[in-house]
Structures are given as C-alpha cells and as structure tokens.
C-alpha positions in Angstrom: 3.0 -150.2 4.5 1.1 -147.4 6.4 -2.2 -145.4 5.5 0.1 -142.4 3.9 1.7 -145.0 1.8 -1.2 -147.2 0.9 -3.5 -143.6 0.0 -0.7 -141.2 -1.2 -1.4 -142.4 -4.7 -5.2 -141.3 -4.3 -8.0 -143.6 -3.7 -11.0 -141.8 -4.1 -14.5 -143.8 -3.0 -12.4 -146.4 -0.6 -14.0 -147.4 2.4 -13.1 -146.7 6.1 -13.3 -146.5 9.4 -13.1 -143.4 11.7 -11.9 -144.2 15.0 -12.9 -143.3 17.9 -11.2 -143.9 21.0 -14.5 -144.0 23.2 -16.1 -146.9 21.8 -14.9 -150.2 20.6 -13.5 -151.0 16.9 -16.9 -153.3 16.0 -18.8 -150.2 16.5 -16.5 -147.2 14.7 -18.7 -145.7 11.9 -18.4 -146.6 8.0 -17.4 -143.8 5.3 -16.1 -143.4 2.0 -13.3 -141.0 1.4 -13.9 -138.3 -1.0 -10.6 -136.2 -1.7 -7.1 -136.8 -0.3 -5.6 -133.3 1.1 -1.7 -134.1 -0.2 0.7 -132.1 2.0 3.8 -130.1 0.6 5.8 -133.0 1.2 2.9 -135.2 -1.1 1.6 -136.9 1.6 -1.3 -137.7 2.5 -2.4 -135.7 6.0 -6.0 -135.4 5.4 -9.1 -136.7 3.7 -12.3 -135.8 2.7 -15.0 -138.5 4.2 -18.4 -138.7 3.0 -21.4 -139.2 5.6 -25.2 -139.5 5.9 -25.8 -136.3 6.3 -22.8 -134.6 4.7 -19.1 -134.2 4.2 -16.1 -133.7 6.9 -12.5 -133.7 6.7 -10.7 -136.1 9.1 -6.8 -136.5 9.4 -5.3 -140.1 8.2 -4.1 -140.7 11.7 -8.0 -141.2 12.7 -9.2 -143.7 9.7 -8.7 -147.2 9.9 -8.6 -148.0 5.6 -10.3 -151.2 4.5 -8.9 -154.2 2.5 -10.8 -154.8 -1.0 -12.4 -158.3 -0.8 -10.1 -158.6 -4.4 -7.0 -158.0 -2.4 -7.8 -160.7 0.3 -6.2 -164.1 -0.6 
C-alpha cells in the first residue's frame, strides 16, 4: 500500500511527518493534514498540513503518514 493509496479516501486530522532530506528521520517535524488536494485522476498529489504558526501545502511524496496506535497489533 502507498501514501496515495492509504490517503486517497481522505483522512483529514492524521498525523505526519514532513521529510526533509537535511536532517535525520528522529528529527522531521510533526503535522496534521488538513485537506487532501485529489488530482484529475483522484489521487491524492497534495495535502494541506497544519503548523504552529499556520497552514502550507506539501506534496504526498514529502510526508511520511503515521500508523494509529489502534491499527498496531
């Protein structure tokens, strides 16, 4: 399963991860995602992430989407 599949169906308010190629994974920055940007072919390319001191768009490619502690077994 990738990130399009696991957020095409909309997950508004799931945590993630924005990477960042300069620094290591333990340190790339926690945000909740706000709106998924479908694309014509109902994909999801792009979200809407929620920060401290706003709101940015990031493409899927660059978010690393958390597991629910209810999905871990």
């Amino acid at each position: 399963m990738t990130f399009n599949d696991s957020i095409s169906g909309g997950h508004p308010n799931e945590n993630v991860l924005i990477k960042d190629s300069r620094t290591p994974p333990y340190q790339w920055p926690l945000r909740r995602i706000i709106r998924i940007h479908h694309g014509p072919d109902q994909l999801a390319r792009v979200v809407t992430v929620k920060t401290k001191t706003g709101t940015f768009v990031r493409p899927t490619v660059k978010l690393c989407l958390l597991i629910p502690s209810e999905d871990i077994q």
